[in-house]
C-alpha positions in Angstrom: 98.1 91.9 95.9 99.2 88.8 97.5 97.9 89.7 100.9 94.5 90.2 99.1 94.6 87.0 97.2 95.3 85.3 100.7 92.3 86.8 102.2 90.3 86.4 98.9 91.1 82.5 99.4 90.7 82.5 103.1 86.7 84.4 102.4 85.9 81.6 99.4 86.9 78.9 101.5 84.1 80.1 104.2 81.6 81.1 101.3 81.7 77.4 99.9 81.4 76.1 103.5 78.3 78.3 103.4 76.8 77.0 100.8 77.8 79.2 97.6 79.1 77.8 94.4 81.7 78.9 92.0 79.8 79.7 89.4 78.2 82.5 92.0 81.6 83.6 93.4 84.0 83.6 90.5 86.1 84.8 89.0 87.0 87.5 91.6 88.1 91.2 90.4 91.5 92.1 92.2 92.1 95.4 91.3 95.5 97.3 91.5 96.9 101.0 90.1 100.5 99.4 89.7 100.5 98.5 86.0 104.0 96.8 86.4 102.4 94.3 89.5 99.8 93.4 87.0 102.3 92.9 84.0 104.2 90.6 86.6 101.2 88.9 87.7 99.6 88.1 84.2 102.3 86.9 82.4 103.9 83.9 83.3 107.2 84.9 81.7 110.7 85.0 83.8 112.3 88.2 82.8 115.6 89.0 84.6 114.5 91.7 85.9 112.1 90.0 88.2 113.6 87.2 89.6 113.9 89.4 93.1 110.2 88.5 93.1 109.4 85.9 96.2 106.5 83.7 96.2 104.3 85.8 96.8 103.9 86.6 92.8 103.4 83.3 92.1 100.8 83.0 94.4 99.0 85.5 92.6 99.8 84.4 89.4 98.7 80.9 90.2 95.4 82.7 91.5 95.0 83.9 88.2 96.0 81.1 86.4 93.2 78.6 87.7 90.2 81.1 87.4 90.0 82.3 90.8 90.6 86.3 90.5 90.7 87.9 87.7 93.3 91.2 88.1 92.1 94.5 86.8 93.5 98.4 86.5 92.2 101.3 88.5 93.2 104.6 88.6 95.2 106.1 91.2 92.6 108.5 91.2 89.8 106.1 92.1 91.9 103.5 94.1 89.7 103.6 97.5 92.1 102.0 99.4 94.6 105.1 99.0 92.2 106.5 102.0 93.6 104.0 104.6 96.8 104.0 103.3 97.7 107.8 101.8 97.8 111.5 102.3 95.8 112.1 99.4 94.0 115.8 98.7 90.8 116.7 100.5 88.9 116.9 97.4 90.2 113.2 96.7 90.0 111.8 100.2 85.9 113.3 100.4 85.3 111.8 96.8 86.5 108.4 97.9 84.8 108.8 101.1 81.5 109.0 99.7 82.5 106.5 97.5 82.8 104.1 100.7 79.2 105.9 102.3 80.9 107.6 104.8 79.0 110.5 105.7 79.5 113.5 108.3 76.7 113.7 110.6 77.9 117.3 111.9 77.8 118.9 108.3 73.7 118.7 107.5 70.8 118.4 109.4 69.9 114.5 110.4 66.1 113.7 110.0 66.8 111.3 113.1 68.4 114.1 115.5 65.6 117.0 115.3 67.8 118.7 112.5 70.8 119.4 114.7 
């Protein structure tokens, strides 16, 4: 999440540059399928348990805090990044694949090739 808020930052910064306002842009969804990572990030509360956690939670947190992204849950089932990152099940990895737009050229006819 914190790698994601950096580049989240990094692409507002250029979007303003651009022209955009905030009222366009924000708040920005962030979404993650570790319920305990958004717990962490939400609520602003030490608990002993976390105080392994380096700045890169409060870097999220203070993300959140001043309206810029706005963290929500997703599924491990639907999480479409699990296709870069996991071995996930074929039926999985094509649903999130078409989910993305990939397609497969070889498995119908393409108007564009003469139907080969």
């Amino acid at each position: 999440m914190a790698m994601t808020s950096c580049e989240i930052t990094w692409l507002l910064a250029l979007l303003f540059d651009l022209g955009f306002t905030k009222q366009q842009l924000l708040p920005i969804a962030l979404f993650c399928d570790n319920m305990a990572a958004l717990h962490i990030a939400r609520n602003p509360v030490f608990y002993e348990r976390t105080k392994h956690i380096e700045v890169d939670c409060h870097y999220v947190r203070d993300k959140i805090t001043i309206g810029i992204l706005k963290t929500a849950h997703v599924s491990t089932k639907f999480q479409l990044a699990d296709v870069f990152t996991k071995a996930i099940l074929v039926d999985q990895f094509s649903q999130l694949l078409s989910k993305l737009g990939v397609v497969d050229f070889f498995q119908s006819p393409h108007p564009t090739c003469g139907g080969y």
